[in-house]
N, C-alpha and C positions, 0 to 999 in steps of 0.2 A: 458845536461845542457848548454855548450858552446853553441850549437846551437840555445838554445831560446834566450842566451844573445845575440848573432848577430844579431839573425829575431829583437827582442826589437831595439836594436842600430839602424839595417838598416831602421827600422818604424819610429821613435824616427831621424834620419837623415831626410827622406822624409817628412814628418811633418813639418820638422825646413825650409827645404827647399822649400815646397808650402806656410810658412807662410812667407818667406821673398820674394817668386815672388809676393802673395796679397800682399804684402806691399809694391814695386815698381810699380805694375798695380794702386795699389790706389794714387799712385802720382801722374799718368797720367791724367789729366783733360782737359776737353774743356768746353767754355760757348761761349754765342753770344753776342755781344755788336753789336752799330748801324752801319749795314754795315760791320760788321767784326765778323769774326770767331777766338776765343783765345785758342789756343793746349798751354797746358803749361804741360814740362817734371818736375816736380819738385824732380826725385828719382836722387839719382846720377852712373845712369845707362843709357844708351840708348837705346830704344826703338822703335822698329817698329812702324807704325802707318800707319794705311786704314780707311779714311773716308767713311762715307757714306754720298752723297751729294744728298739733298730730293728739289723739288720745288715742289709747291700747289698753283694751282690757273687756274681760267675760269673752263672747268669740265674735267680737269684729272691732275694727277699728275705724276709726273717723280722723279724717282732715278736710286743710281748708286753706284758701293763702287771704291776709287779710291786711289792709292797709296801715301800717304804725303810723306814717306821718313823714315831713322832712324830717329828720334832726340833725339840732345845728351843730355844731364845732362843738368839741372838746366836753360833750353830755354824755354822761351816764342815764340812760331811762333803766326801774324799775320797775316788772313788769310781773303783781302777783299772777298767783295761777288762778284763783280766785275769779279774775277779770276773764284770764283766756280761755277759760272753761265757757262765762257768762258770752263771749264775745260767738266761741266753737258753739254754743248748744244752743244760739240766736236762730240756725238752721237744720242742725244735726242732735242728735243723742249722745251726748259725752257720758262715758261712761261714770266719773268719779271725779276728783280734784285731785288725787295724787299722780293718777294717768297722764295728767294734761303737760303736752309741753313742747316745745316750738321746734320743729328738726329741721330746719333750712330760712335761712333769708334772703332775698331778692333786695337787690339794693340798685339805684341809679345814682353814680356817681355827676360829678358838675360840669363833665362834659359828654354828658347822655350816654355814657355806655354803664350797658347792665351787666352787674355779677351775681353771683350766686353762692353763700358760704351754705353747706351743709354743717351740723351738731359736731360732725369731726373735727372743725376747723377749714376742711378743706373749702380754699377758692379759686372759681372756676366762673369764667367770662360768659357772658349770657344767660338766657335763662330760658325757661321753657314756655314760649309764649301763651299757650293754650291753657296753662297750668295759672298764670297772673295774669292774662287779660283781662276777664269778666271783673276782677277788682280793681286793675286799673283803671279801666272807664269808669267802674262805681267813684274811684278815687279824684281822677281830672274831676267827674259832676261834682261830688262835694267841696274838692277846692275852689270851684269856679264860685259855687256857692257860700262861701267865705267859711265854710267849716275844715276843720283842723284834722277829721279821722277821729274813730269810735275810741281809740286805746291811746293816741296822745291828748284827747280833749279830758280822759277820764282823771277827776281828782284822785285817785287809787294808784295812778303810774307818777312815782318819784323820780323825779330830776338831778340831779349835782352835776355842775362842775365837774371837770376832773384835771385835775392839777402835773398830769405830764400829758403832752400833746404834742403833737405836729412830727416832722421826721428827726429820727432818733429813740422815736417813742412808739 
């Protein structure tokens, strides 16, 4: 009898506990305004975050997934196209600066589980490991190395506050 009451508890804990990472992964958002990409953290947690930075145009297209950084609570980052072009064409051909622009994010929320928002909005648990490996390891080296990431260390990506946060928000 004690033992089905634990297995229930320990279910019944893990439950409470995936419903509160979906509900810090669903804070995390991004949209596209003119010329600028908006990551807004609004949980009050920090969070990992790997773009995927996509250009289209003439006849091929280029992507990439590429390390943003933690960001902390309750931050909006500003993120010209400008940078994601320079960040995209560090190893590829970006076609132009009005092309450029971010169709998926990859995020680790504060109890290690990964999601994944597509440009739709849509979110969805895990991610494609094959597809953010090779930057994540890029990414662990450089934290270990006390560096911050190419797109949150750049003076170009604006920061604020942002003044509704946590649940209800």
């Amino acid at each position: 009898m004690s033992a089905r009451v634990a297995e229930d508890q320990l279910k019944e804990s893990k439950e409470q506990r995936t419903e509160r990472s979906k509900e810090q992964a669903g804070r995390v958002t991004f949209w596209q305004e003119p010329e600028v990409t908006v990551v807004a953290n609004r949980s009050l947690d920090p969070a990992d975050v790997y773009l995927k930075i996509s250009s289209v145009g003439g006849s091929h297209a280029v992507s990439d997934v590429k390390y943003l950084g933690t960001i902390p609570p309750c931050i909006r980052l500003s993120l010209p196209a400008k940078k994601l072009l320079e960040v995209l064409s560090d190893e590829k051909s970006a076609p132009d600066l009005s092309s450029v622009y971010v169709s998926m994010i990859y995020l680790s929320d504060t109890y290690g589980k990964k999601w994944q928002r597509s440009s739709y909005g849509q979110l969805e648990p895990g991610w494609n490991e094959a597809t953010v490996q090779v930057e994540r390891m890029n990414a662990l080296l450089t934290q270990a190395l006390g560096y911050r990431g190419v797109l949150l260390s750049d003076p170009s990506v604006k920061s604020e506050a942002l003044d509704s946060c946590g649940p209800g928000n």
